[in-house]
N, C-alpha and C positions, 0 to 999 in steps of 0.2 A: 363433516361427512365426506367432503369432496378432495380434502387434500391428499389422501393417497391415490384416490384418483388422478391427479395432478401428478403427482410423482409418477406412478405408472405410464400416464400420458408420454412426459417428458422421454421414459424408454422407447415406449412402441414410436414415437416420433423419428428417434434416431435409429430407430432401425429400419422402418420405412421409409424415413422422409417424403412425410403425403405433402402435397400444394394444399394451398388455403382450404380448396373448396374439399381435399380428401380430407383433411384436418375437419372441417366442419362436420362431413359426414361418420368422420371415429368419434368425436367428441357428441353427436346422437345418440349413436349406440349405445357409448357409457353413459349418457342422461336417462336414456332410455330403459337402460337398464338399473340404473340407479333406483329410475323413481319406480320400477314395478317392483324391486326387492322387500320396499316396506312393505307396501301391498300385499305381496305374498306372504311376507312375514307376520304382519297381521292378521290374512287368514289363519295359518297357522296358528297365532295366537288364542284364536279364538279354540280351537282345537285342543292343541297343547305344546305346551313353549318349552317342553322339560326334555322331550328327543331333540329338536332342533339347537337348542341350547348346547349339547351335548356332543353334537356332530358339527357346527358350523363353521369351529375354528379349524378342525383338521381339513376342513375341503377347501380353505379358503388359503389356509397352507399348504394343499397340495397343488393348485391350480397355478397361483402365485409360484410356487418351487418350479414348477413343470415350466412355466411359460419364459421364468426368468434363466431357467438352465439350460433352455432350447435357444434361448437369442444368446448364452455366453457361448454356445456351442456352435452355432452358426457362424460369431462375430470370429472365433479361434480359426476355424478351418476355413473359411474364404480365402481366397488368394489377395495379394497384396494390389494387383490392378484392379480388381473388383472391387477397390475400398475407396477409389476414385467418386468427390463428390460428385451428388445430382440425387434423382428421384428415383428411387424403386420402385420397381414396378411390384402392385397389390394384388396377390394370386388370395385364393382359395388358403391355403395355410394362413396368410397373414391377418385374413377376416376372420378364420378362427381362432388363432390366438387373441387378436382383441377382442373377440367377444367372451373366451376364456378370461383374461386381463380383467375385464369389465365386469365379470361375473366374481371372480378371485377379490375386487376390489367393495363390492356393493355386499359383502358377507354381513357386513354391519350393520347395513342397510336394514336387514331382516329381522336383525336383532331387536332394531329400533323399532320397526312394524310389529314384531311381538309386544313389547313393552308397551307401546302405545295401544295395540289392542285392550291389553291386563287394566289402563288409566282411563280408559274411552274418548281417546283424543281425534281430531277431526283427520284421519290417513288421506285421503283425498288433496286436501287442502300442504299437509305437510311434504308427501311424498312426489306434489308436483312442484314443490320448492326446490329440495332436494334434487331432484330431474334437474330442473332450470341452474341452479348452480353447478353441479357436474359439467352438463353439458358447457358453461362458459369457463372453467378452469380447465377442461378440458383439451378446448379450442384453441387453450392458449398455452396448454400443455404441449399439445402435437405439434403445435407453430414452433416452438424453444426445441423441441427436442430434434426438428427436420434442421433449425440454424446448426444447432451443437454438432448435428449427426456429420452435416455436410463438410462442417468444420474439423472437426476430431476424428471423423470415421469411424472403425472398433473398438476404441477406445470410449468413447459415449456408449456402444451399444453393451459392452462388457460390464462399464459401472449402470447401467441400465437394468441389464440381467439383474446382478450382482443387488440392486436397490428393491427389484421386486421379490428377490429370495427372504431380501432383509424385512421388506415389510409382511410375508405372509409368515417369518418367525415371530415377530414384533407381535401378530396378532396372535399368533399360538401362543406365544410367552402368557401375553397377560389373561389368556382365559384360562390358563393352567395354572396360572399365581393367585388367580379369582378364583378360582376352585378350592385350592390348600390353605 
C-alpha cells in the first residue's frame, strides 16, 4: 500500500528538501492520511462502493497530474542560482501540495476500506497498520528524496514530477483495463 507513497515521498523530498525532523512531520501527514482513507472508504462501503469505485481513479489522477506538473513546472522556470543545494523553506503551497500528494496517493487506500467493509474485516486494526507503514517509508522517502534533491537539484525534482504523473496514470490505466 505504502510504495507509491514512497515514490511520491522521494519527489516532494527533492523538491523541498525538509531536515529530519520536516521529513518526520511529511511522512505524518501521509500515515495520517493513509490510515483515515480506509476508514473512509469503509464507511462508504457500508453505503455504497459502486459511485466511489467509479470516480476514485480519475481524482487520484488528477491530484497526482496536478501536483506532479506543478513541481515539473516550478523545477523548469527557477533560475539557475536558485538550484544551489540546501533547505527550502516550507510555505503554505508546499503543505498543500503534500497533503494533495498524500491524498493523490492513499486513493487505494479507500478502495481497500470499501472491500474490507463488503468482507467484514477488522478496519481499525488494519488501517492503523497501513498508517504505521506509510508513515516509516515515508520518513525515509523525504530523507532520499532532500540527499538526491541537494545533489541533482531540478533534475530530481523534474523525474519527481514526471514519477508522480506516471503513477496517477498507472492507477488510471488499471481501473480502466479492470473495467473493459
Amino acid at each position: 500500500m505504502s510504495a507509491d507513497a514512497f515514490a511520491a515521498s522521494i519527489a516532494r523530498g527533492a523538491a523541498t528538501r525538509p531536515n529530519f525532523a520536516g521529513a518526520v512531520k511529511g511522512a505524518l501527514v501521509f500515515g495520517v492520511v493513509e490510515a483515515i482513507t480506509p476508514l473512509l472508504g469503509f464507511a462508504v462501503g457500508l453505503v455504497t462502493s459502486s459511485f466511489v469505485g467509479a470516480v476514485d481513479h480519475w481524482i487520484a489522477f488528477l491530484l497526482l497530474g496536478v501536483v506532479g506538473g506543478r513541481m515539473i513546472w516550478e523545477a523548469l522556470r527557477r533560475e539557475e542560482e536558485e538550484d544551489a543545494p540546501g533547505i527550502a523553506t516550507i510555505g503554505w503551497r508546499a503543505g498543500l501540495a503534500l497533503v494533495a500528494t498524500a491524498i493523490g496517493t492513499s486513493i487505494d487506500a479507500a478502495a481497500v476500506g470499501i472491500s474490507l467493509a463488503l468482507i467484514g474485516e477488522n478496519i481499525l486494526l488494519i488501517a492503523a497498520a497501513i498508517g504505521f507503514a506509510t508513515f516509516v517509508m515515508t520518513t525515509i522517502g523525504l530523507s532520499v528524496g532532500r540527499m538526491a534533491g541537494a545533489r541533482l537539484g531540478r533534475a530530481v525534482e523534474i523525474v519527481g514530477g514526471t514519477v508522480l504523473i506516471a503513477i496517477g496514470l498507472v492507477i488510471l490505466y488499471e481501473h480502466l483495463t479492470a473495467i473493459a
